[in-house]
N, C-alpha and C positions, 0 to 999 in steps of 0.2 A: 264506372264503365268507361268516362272516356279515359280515364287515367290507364287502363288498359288496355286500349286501342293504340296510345303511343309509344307503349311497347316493344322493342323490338324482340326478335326470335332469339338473340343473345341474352337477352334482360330475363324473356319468359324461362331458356335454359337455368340460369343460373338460380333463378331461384326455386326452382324446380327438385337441384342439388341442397339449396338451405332447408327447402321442404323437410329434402329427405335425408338429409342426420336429426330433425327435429323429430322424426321419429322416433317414439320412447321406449325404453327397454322391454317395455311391455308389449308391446306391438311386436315385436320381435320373436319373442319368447311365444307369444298366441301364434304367432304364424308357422313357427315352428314346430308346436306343436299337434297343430292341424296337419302339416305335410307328416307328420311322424304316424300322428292316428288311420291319413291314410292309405299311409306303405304297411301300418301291421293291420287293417279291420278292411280296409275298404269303403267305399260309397254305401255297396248294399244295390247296385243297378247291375245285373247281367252283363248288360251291353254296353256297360261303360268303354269307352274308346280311349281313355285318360292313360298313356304307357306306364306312367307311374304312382298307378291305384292300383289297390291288392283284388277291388273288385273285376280288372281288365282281363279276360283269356289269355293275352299272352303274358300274365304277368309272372316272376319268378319270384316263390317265397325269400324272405331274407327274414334272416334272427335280430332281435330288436337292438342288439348291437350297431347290425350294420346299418339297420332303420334307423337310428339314430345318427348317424354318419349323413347318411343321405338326404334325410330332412335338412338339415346342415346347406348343404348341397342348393338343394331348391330352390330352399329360401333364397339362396343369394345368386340363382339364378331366372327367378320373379317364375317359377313355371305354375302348369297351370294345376289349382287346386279344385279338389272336388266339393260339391255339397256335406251337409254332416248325416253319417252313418245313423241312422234312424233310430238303432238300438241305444246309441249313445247321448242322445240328445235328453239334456236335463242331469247328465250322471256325472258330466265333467266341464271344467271349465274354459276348456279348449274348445270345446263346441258353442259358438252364439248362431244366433237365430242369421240365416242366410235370406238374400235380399227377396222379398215380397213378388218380386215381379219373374224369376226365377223358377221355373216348375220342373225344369227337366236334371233327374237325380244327379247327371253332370254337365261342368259348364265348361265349353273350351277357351271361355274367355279368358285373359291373363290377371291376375289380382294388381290392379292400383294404388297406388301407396294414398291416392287421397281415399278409399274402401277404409283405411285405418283408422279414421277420425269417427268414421261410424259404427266402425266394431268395438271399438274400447268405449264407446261412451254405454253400450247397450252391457249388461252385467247380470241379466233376469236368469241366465239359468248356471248361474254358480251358489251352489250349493251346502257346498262347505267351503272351507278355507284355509288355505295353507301360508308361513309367514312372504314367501314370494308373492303370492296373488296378493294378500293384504298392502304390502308396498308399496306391488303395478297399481291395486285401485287407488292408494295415496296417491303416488305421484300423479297419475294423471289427471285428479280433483284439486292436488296443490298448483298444478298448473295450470287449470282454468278456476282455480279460487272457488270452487263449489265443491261440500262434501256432501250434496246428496247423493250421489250415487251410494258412495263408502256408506252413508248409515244407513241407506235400505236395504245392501246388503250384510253389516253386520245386521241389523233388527229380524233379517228374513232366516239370516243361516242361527244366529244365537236363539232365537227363540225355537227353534225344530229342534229335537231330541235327537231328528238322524241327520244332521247336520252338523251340529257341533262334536257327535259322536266320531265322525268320520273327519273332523277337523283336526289340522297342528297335529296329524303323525309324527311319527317320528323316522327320521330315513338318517341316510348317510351322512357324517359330520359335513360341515362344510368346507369349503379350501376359503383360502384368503381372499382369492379374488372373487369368489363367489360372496361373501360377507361384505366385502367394500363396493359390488354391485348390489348388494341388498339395502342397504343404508345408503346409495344413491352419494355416491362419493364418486364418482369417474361417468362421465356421460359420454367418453370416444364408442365410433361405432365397433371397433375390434371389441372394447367391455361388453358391446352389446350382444356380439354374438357369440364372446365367449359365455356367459350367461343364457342364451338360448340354449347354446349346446347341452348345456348343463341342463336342463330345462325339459330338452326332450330326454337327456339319460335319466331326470325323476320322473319326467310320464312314464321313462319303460319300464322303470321301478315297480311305478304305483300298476302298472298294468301286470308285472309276475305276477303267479301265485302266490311268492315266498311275503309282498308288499301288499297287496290291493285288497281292500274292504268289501263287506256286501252293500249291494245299495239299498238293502232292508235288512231291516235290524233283526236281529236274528234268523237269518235265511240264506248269510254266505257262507263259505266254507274257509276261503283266506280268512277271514278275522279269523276263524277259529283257529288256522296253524299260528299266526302270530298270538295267541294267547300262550300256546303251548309253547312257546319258546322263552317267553316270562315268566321272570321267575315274582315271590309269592310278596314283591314290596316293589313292584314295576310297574306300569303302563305304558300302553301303545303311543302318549300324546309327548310332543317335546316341550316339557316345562320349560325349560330356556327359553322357547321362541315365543311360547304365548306370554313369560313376564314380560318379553320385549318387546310384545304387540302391545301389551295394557300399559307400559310405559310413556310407549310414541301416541296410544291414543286417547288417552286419560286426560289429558290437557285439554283437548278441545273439548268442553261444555255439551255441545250439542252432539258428537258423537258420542260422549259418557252419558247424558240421553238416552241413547238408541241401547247400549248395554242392558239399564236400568227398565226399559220398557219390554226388551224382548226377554228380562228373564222375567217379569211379572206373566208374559203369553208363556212361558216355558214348563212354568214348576206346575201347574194342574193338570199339563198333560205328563209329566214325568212321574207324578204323584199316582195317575192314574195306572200307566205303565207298572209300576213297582208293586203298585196293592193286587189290580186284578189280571195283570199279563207274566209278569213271571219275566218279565223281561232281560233281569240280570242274567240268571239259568241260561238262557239263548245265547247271550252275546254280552261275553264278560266287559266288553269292550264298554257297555253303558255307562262305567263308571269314571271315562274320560271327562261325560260332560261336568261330571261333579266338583273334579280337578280341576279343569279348565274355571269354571264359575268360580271356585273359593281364591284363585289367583288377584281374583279382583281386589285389588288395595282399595276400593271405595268403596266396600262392603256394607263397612260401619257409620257411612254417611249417613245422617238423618233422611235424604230420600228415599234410601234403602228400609228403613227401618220399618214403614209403616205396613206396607203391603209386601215387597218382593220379597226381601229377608226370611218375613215368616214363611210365607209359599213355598219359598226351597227349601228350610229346617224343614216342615213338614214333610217336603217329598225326600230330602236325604233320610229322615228319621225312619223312612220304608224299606231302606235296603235292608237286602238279605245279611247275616251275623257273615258272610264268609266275603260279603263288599263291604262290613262296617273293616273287618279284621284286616284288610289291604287297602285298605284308605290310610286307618294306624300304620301301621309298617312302612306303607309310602311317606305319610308324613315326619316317619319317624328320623327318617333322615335330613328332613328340614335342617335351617340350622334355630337359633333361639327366638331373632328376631322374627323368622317368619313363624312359628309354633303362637309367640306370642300374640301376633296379627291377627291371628286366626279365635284365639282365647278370645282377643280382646274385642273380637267381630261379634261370637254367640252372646259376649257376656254386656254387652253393650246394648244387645236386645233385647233379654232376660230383662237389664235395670229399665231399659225403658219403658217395657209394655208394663212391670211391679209400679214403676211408680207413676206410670197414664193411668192406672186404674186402681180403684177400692176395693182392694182384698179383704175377706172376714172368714168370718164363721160359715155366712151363707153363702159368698162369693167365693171360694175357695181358687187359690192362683192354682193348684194343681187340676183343675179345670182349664184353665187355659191353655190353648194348643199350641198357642207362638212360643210360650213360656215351656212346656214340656219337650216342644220338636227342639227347641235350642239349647234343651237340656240334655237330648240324647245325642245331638250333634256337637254340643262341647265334650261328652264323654269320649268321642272318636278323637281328640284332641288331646285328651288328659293321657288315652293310652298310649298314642303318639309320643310324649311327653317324657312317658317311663320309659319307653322302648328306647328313643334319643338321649335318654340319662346313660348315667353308669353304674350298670345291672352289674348285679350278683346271684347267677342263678343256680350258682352248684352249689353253695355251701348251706345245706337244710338240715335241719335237726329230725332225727329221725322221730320217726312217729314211736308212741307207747306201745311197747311190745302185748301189754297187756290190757284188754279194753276195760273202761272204765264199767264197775258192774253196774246193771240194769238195775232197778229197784222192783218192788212188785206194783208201781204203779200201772205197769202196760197191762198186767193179770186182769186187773180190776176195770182198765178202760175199757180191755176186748169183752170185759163180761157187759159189760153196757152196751155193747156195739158201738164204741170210737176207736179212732184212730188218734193215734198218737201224734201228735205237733213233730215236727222237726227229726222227723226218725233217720231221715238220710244225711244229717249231720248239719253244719252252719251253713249258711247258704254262699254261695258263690255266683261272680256277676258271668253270665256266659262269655261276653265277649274276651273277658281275661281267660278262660279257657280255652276258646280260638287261639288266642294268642300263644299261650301255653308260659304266660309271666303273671306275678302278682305284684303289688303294687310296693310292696315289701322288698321286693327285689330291687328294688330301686334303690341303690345309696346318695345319688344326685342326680337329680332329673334336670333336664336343660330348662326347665324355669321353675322358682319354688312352687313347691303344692298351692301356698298359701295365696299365690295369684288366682285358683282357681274359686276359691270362695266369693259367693256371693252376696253380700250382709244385708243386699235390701231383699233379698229373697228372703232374708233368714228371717228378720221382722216380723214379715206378715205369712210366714208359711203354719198353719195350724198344727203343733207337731201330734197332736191327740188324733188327728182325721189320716193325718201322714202315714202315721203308726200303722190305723187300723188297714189301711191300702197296702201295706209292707207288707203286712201278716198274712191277709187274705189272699193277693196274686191275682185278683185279675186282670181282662188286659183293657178294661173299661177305664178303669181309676188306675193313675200314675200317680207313684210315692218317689218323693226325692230323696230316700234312703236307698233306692239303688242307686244312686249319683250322689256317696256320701262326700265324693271331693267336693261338691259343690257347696254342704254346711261346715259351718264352723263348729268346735267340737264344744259350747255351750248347747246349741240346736243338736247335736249327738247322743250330749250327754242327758238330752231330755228325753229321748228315744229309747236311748237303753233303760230310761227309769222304767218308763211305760212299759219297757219290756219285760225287764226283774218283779214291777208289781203286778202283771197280769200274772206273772207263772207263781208267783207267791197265794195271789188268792185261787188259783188253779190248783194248787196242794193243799188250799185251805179248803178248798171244795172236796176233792180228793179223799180227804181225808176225813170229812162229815159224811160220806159217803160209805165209806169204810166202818166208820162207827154205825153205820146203818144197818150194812149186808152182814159185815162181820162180827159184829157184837163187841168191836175194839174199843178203848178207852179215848175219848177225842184229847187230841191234842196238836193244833192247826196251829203252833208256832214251834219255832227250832231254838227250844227254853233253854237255856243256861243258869245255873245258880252259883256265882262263886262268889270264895273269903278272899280279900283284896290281901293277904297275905299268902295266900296259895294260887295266883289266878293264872298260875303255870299251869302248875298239877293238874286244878279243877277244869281247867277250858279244853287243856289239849287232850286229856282223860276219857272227857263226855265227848267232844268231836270227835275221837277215834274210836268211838263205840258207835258212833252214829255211821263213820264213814265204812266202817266193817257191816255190819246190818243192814241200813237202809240209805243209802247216798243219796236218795231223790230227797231226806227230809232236812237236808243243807240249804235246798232252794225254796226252804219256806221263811216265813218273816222271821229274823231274828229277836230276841227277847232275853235281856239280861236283865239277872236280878242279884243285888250285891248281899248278902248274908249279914242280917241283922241293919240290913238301911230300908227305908221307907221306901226309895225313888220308886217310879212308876217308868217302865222303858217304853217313852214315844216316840225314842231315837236319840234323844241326849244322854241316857245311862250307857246304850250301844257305842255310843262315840268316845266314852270314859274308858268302856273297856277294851274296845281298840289301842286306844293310848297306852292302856298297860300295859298288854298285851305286848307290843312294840315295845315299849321299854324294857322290859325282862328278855324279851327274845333276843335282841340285838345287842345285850350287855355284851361289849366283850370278856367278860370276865367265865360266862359258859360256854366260851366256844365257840359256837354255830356259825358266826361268823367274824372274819377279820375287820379291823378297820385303820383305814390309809389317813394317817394325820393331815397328808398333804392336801388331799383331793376328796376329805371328810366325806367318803365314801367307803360303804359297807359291799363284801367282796366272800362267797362261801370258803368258809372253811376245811381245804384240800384234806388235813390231819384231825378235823372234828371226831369225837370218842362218840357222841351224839347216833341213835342211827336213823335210817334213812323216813321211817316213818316219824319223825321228828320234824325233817323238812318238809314232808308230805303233809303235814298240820299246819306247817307257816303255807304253804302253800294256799291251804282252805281257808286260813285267817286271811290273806290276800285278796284270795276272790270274794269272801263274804262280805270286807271291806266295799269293793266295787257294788257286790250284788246289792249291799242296804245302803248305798250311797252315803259310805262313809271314808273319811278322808285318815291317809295317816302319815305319822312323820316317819318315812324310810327314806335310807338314803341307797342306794342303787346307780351304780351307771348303766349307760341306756343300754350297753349291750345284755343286760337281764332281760330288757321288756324287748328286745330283738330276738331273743333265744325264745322266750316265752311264745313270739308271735311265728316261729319257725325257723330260725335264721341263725345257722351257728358264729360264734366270735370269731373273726381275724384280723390280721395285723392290726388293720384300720381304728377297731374297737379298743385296742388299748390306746391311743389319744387322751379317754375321758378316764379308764380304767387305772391303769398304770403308765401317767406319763414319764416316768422317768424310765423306764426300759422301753418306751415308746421311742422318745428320743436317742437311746442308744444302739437301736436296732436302723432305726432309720437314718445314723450315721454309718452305718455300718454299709449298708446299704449304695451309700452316697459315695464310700472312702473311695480316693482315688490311688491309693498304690496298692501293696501288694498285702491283702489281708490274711494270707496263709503265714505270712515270715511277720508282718509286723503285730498282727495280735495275737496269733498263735490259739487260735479257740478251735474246739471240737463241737462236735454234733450231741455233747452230751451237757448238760445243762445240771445247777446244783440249786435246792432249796433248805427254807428253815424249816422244822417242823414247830409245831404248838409250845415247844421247849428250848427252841432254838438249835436244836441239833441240826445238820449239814444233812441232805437228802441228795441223792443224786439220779439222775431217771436220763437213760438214752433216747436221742428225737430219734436215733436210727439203731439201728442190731448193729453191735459192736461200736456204739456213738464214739466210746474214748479214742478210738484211732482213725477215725475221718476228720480231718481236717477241714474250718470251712474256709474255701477259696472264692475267690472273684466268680468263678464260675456259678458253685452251687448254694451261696448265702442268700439268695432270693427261696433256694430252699429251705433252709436253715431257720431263714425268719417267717415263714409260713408255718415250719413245724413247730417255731416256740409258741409262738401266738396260739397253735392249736392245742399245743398244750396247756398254756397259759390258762386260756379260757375255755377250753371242752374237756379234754380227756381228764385232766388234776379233778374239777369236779360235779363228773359224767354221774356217777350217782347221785350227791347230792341234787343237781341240778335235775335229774330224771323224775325223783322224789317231789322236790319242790313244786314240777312242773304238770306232774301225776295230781297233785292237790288241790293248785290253783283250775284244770281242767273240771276236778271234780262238780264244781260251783257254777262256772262258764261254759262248758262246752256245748251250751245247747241256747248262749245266746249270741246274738249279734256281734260281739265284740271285736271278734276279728274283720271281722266284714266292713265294720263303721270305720276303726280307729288305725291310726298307723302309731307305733311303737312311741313315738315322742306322747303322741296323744292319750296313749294307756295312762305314761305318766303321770303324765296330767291330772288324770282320773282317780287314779291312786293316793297320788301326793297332794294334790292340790297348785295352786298358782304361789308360786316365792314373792311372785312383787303385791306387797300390801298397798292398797291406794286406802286410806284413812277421808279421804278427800271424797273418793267417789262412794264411800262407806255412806258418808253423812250427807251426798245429796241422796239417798235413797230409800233411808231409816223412814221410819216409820213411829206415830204419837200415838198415845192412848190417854185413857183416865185423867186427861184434863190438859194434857200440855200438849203443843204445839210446835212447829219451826223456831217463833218468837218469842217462847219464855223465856225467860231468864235466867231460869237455872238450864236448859236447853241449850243456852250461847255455849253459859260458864264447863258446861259437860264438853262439850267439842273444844275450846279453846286448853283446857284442861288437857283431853286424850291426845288433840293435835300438838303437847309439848313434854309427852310422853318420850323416854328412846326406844329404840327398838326394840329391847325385851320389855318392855312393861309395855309396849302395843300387842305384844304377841300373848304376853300375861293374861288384860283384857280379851282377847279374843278366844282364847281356852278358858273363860272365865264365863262368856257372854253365849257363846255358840259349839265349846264342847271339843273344841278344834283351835292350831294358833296357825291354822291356814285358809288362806281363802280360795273359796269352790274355785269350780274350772269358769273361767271368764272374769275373774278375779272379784274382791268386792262389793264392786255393784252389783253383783249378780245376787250378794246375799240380802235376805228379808230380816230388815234387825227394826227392832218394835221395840222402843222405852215406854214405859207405862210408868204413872203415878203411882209410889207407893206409901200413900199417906204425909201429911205434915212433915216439919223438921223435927227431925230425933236421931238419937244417937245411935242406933239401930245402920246396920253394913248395909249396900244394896245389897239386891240377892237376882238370881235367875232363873228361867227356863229355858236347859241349854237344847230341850227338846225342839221350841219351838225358836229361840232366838230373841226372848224376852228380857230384856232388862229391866228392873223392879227397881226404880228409884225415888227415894224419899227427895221430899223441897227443903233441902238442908239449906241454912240463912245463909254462907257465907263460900264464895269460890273456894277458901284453905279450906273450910271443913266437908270440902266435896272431896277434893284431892285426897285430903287424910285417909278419908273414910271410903273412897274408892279404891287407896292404894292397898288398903288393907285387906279389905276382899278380895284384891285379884291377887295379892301373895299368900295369902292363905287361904287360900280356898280348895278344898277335897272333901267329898263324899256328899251324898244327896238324902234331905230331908222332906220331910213334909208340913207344908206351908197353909 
C-alpha cells in the first residue's frame, strides 16, 4: 500500500499500458467474440439502450460478415458490451458467467481490462473444445504455473458424450499466421487481434447452418447437413488438430490423468447410448468421440489397461455394422505406424487380461468381455488394414456355372423335420460385406496379417467350446472363429478338424438312418478297395461313380483298404494312399501336369489329352486330403490355392509361377527406349505343345499385326499373364476346382484360412525341426527320456541327412511332412518292442507309434533302423 501511495499519475499511467499488452491472446479473442455474439443474437432485453446490440430498436441487421468486422471495431474501441444472451449460456465458450452483482440484462458500464483476469480464470461453461480454446486455457495456466483449470476442463468436456462429440470440428484450413498464433510464437498485440479477427469469422462459421452442431445429440438439424456432405471414410472432427492436442498435452502427467479418468466417467454412459438409444441412427456425428479417444498414444499404457480400456472396447463393440464399416475406411487411410498403434493398443489388452487370469475348461476366456470387446474392436483395425493394403478387387474367378448336385440327404432330413446345416452356403463375416472387400483381396496389407495373431490367446482358447459357439450363432457366447485373424492357423486347423468330424458322423448318422426308413444297405464310411498296382484306375473309377450318384457320400470318413494286405485304416493306410495317389497323378510322364525344373513346381497342363473329369477327381483327392486331415507332397504355386480361393492369376503371380518370363515382362515393362523399333514384338504370343510343337494363340484379334509400344505394353503384359494363368487352362482349372468344391463347399475353409494357409493345410510345413520332434515324443512299455537306447535313437536320427529324416518320417507317421505348426505339434510315441533281436522296428503310422526293440549296441540300432526306413512299403498284421 504504501509503495502505491508514492506513485505518481505518470508511474500509475504506464504501467497501466504494461498491463495492457500483458493481455493474452485469449482475452482478446473472448472479447471479441462476445461483441460478435452480440451484434448477430442480441442481449435478449426489449429495452436494451446498448446502439450496438441486436437486442436495441434502433438497431440495424447486419450479415455475419459485417458482424465480424465490427466486433473488430469495438473491441479496440473498449465499447460497451452486453450481458450474455440467455439462450446461449452453457452452448458456447464466448459466454462466461457475468459479475454476481449485475442484475440488469444490460450494462452501460465500459468493460476494464482488469474484468479480464477474472474472466479467463472462470472456464465452467465451455463445453467442448476446439484446438484454439485448448491453447487460450494453456497459455493462461502456463502463465500462472497452475493446470487446474486445463484438467477440469478436459475431465468435464472428455468425459460427456455431447461434448467431445461436438469437439475439434473441423472448419477452414488455417493461414500461417493463424498457426504461429496457435502455437504462441508471436505475442505483439497486432498478432493479437489478427487472431481475434480470425476468431470471430470461426464463431460466424460455427453459428451458419452450413458449420454449427446441435447442442443435443441427435436433435439438430446442422449436424445432420454436415453428415450429408461426407463422404463414406470421413468425419466432422480435425484429426490433425486433436494429434496436436495429445502431443502438447501428453507430457504433462497430471493432465494425461484427467484424459484417463474422464474416459473411465465416459464409456458406460456411451455403452449405454449405443445398446438402448440408438444413438448413432440420430446423429452419425457419435462416432467423433471414438476417433477422438483411439488418437490417444497412451492407450496401451498399463493405467489404461485395467478399467478404461475395457469400458470403451465394450462400448465401441456396440456400434452399429454401418459405424464399425466407417471407422475401417477412415482408418484405412491411416498410414502403418498408426494402423499398428492401434493393433498394438486391443492386442496389448487381450495378452493382458489372458495372462492376469486362469483360463480353462470352466473358466472359458470367451466369457470374458474385455477379452471379446477388444476382439471386435481389433477386427475394425484388421479391416482397416486390408482396405490401406493393396487390393485387388476385379480380378475373381467366376463362380461354377453349374451347381454342385444336392445328394438326397436334404429328402431324408425334411422327412425328419430338420433343416439342413449351412444351406445358404459358407458363412461370411458381415462387416466385410459392408465393406464390399474380402480379405483375399488383399495382396499386401499395410502391416502383415501375422501381426494380428495372438499366441496367448491361442494357448488357452478351448477350441472344442469355440467350435460349438461358431456352429450355433448365438449372440450370448462369442467364438473367435469369426475373428480368425486373430488364430494362428494350428488353433484353425483344429477347428476345421472339429468341423470335418462333426459332418462325418453326421452322414454316419444319416445314413443308419436311411438303412432304417429305407431298407438300405448301411454303409457309414466313404470305402475304397484298391491293388496298389492299379490305384489310378481303382480310386478315381470309384470316386467318379460316387461323385455322379451321391456327392454328399465324399464327406463321410474315408477308409482304404489295399487288396490282399491286412492293414486296418485308422488313418495311416489313408495317408499311404494319398502318397500314391500323388505320385502317379503328378508323374509327368501322363500328362496332367507340367513340371518347371527351375522352380520344382507343378503347373496344368494347357495340351493334356486327359479330360476334364480327370481333374475334377484330383480335385476331390485334394479336398479329401484336407477333409481326413491328411498331408500331401504337391507342389503348386500359390497362385492355384488363390484361384481355388476366388482370385484369378496376374502378372504379379508369375513371380513364384514362371519367374523367368516374370522377369522378362517386367523388363519389358521398365525399358526405357523405344520398345516398338527395338524389340519389335506383337500382341500374339507362341507355345510348346506336349510334343514340343510351336503353338501360337493372339492376346488380341488380329494379334500378329499390333505391335506392342511404350504406350500399350502394360496391356500386353496384363493380357499374357491372363493367358498365361487363366484362359490356357480355364477348363482344366474349372474341373479341378468343381472337385475340390465337391468335399469343401459347405465347410469353413474359406472363411478361416487365406490362400498361403490352405497351403499349409495341404502340404504340410517344409521346415523339419527334429529338435522340437524329440522334446515332444512320447515313452511307452518301459522306456523313458533317459534310457539308453532313447539317447542312442535321437543322437542317431539327429545325424541322419535330409532324405533319411524324411525316410524316417514316412516310415513313423505316414507322411515325410510335418503338420501345420511344424513338428512339435506332432504326437510321436516310441514304445518298447521286446529285448534285443535282430527283428526291424516296425510302426503304427495310424497313430504315430514307433515299435522299437533294446537292440545292444548304437551301430546295430542305425543298421537296423536304416533298413526299415529304406525299405519299408505296404502294411501287415502285427
Amino acid at each position: 500500500k504504501w509503495l502505491l501511495c508514492g506513485l505518481t499519475s505518470t508511474h500509475m499511467n504506464q504501467m497501466w499500458l504494461i498491463e495492457s499488452t500483458r493481455v493474452s491472446r485469449a482475452a482478446a479473442k473472448h472479447l471479441i467474440e462476445r461483441y460478435y455474439h452480440q451484434l448477430t443474437e442480441g442481449c435478449g432485453n426489449d429495452s436494451c439502450s446498448n446502439s450496438w446490440c441486436a437486442s436495441s430498436m434502433g438497431f440495424h441487421r447486419m450479415d455475419n460478415n459485417a458482424a465480424a468486422v465490427k466486433a473488430l471495431e469495438l473491441y479496440k474501441v473498449n465499447a460497451k458490451l452486453c450481458d450474455p444472451h440467455p439462450s446461449k449460456k452453457g452452448t458456447t465458450s464466448a459466454y462466461l458467467e457475468s459479475s454476481a452483482h449485475n442484475n440488469s440484462a444490460c450494462s452501460n458500464r465500459k468493460i476494464n481490462h482488469k474484468d479480464v483476469h477474472s474472466v479467463r480464470d472462470d472456464f465452467k461453461d465451455v463445453n467442448f473444445l476446439t484446438e484454439e480454446k485448448v491453447y487460450e486455457i494453456l497459455d493462461i495456466c502456463g502463465e500462472k504455473e497452475d493446470y487446474s483449470p486445463l484438467i477440469r476442463v478436459i475431465g468435464r468436456v472428455f468425459s460427456s458424450a455431447e461434448g467431445l462429440v461436438q469437439s475439434f470440428r473441423r472448419s477452414k484450413p488455417h493461414t500461417k499466421e493463424e498457426l504461429k498464433s496457435l502455437q504462441g510464437k508471436d505475442e505483439d498485440k497486432d498478432e493479437d487481434e489478427k487472431e481475434a479477427a480470425a476468431c470471430s469469422t470461426t464463431a460466424m462459421e460455427e453459428d451458419s447452418p452450413a458449420s454449427s452442431s446441435s447442442s443435443r445429440l441427435g436433435e439438430g438439424s446442422s449436424g445432420d447437413n454436415d453428415i450429408q456432405k461426407l463422404g463414406p471414410d470421413e468425419v466432422s472432427v480435425d484429426i490433425e488438430a486433436v494429434r496436436r492436442i495429445y502431443e502438447r498435452l501428453l507430457s504433462n502427467e497430471k493432465i494425461e490423468a484427467a484424459f484417463l479418468n474422464a474416459l473411465v466417467y465416459l464409456s458406460p454412459n456411451v455403452e449405454c447410448d449405443l445398446t438402448y438409444h440408438n444413438v448413432y441412427s440420430r446423429d452419425p456425428n457419435y462416432l467423433n468421440l471414438f476417433v477422438i479417444v483411439m488418437e490417444n498414444s497412451n492407450l496401451h499404457s498399463p493405467e489404461y489397461l485395467e478399467i478404461a480400456l475395457p469400458q470403451f472396447c465394450k462400448a465401441m463393440s456396440k456400434l452399429p455394422l454401418a459405424a464399425l464399416a466407417k471407422l475401417a475406411r477412415l482408418w484405412s487411410h491411416y498410414s502403418a505406424d498408426q494402423i499398428r498403434r492401434m493393433m498394438e493398443t486391443f492386442q496389448q489388452l487381450i495378452t493382458y487380461k489372458v495372462i492376469s487370469n486362469e483360463f480353462n475348461s470352466r473358466n472359458l476366456v470367451n466369457d470374458d468381455d474385455a477379452v471379446v470387446a477388444a476382439t471386435k474392436c481389433l477386427k475394425i483395425v484388421y479391416y482397416a488394414n486390408v482396405l490401406g493394403g493393396d487390393l485387388d478387387t476385379e480380378h475373381n474367378e467366376e463362380e461354377d456355372e453349374e451347381p454342385i448336385p444336392e445328394s438326397s440327404e436334404l429328402t431324408l432330413q425334411e422327412l425328419l423335420g430338420e433343416e439342413r446345416r449351412n444351406k445358404k452356403g459358407p458363412r461370411v463375416d458381415p462387416l466385410e460385406t459392408e465393406l464390399g472387400i474380402r480379405t483375399n483381396d488383399c495382396r499386401r496389407p499395410l502391416i502383415p496379417f501375422e501381426e494380428f495373431v495372438n499366441e496367448p490367446l491361442n494357448e488357452v482358447l478351448e477350441m472344442d467350446k469355440d467350435y460349438t459357439f461358431f456352429k450355433v450363432e448365438t449372440e450370448n457366447k462369442f467364438s473367435f472363429m469369426t475373428c480368425p485373424f486373430i488364430l494362428n492357423a494350428v488353433t484353425k486347423n483344429l477347428g476345421l478338424y472339429y468341423d470335418n468330424r462333426i459332418r462325418m458322423y453326421s452322414e454316419r448318422r444319416i445314413t443308419v438312418l436311411y438303412s432304417l426308413v429305407q431298407g438300405q444297405q448301411l454303409n457309414p464310411y466313404l470305402r475304397l478297395k484298391v491293388r496298389r498296382d492299379h490305384i489310378i484306375d481303382d480310386a478315381l473309377v470309384r470316386l467318379e461313380m460316387i461323385a455322379m450318384e451321391n456327392p454328399a457320400d465324399l464327406k463321410k470318413q474315408l477308409y482304404v483298404e489295399f487288396e490282399g494286405e491286412q492293414g486296418v485304416d485308422e488313418g495311416g493306410v489313408s495317408k499311404e494312399f494319398f502318397q500314391l495317389v500323388v505320385e502317379e497323378i503328378f508323374n509327368p510322364d501322363i500328362g496332367m501336369f507340367t513340371y518347371d525344373e527351375r522352380t520344382k513346381l507343378f503347373w496344368f497342363n494347357p495340351s493334356s489329352f486327359e479330360n476334364e473329369g480327370q481333374y475334377t477327381l484330383i480335385g476331390i483327392v485334394l479336398g479329401l486330403a484336407i477333409y481326413n486331415n491328411c498331408i500331401l507332397d504337391v507342389h503348386f504355386p500359390m497362385v492355384v490355392y488363390r484361384k481355388l480361393m476366388g482370385k484369378k492369376g496376374t502378372f504379379r503371380d508369375l513371380a513364384d509361377s514362371n519367374p523367368v518370363l516374370y522377369q522378362s515382362l517386367k523388363e519389358l515393362l521398365e525399358y526405357e527406349g523405344s520398345v516398338e523399333e527395338d524389340m519389335m514384338i506383337t500382341f500374339q504370343i507362341s507355345q510348346t505343345d506336349l510334343f514340343g510343337n510351336p503353338l501360337m494363340y493372339d492376346l488380341r484379334e488380329n494379334g500378329d499385326k499390333i505391335p506392342v509400344t511404350n504406350d500399350n505394353r502394360k496391356e500386353f503384359v496384363a493380357q499374357y499373364a491372363e493367358y498365361m494363368l487363366n484362359k490356357s487352362v480355364e477348363k482344366q482349372f474349372k474341373a479341378f476346382r468343381r472337385g475340390f468344391h465337391m468335399v469343401t463347399n459347405e465347410s469353413p475353409l474359406k472363411y478361416l484360412f487365406r490362400p498361403e494357409e490352405i497351403e499349409l493345410l495341404i502340404c504340410g510345413s517344409r521346415n523339419l525341426d527334429f529338435l522340437a520332434l524329440e522334446e515332444t515324443t512320447e515313452y511307452d512299455g518301459g522306456y523313458n527320456r533317459d534310457s539308453r537306447i532313447i539317447k542312442e535313437f535321437w543322437e542317431t536320427l539327429h545325424s541322419f541327412g535330409e532324405e533319411q529324416k524324411r525316410l524316417f518320417l514316412q516310415f513313423t507317421t505316414g507322411t515325410d511332412r510335418a503338420p501345420v505348426g511344424g513338428l512339435g505339434k506332432l504326437k510321436m510315441i516310441i514304445a518298447k518292442n521286446g529285448p534285443d533281436t535282430d527283428r526291424l522296428p516296425t510302426s503304427h503310422t495310424c497313430f504315430n507309434v514307433l515299435l522299437l526293440p533294446e537292440y545292444s549296441s548304437k551301430e546295430k540300432l542305425r543298421e537296423r533302423l536304416l533298413k526299415a526306413i529304406t525299405y519299408a512299403k505296404g502294411f501287415g498284421m502285427l
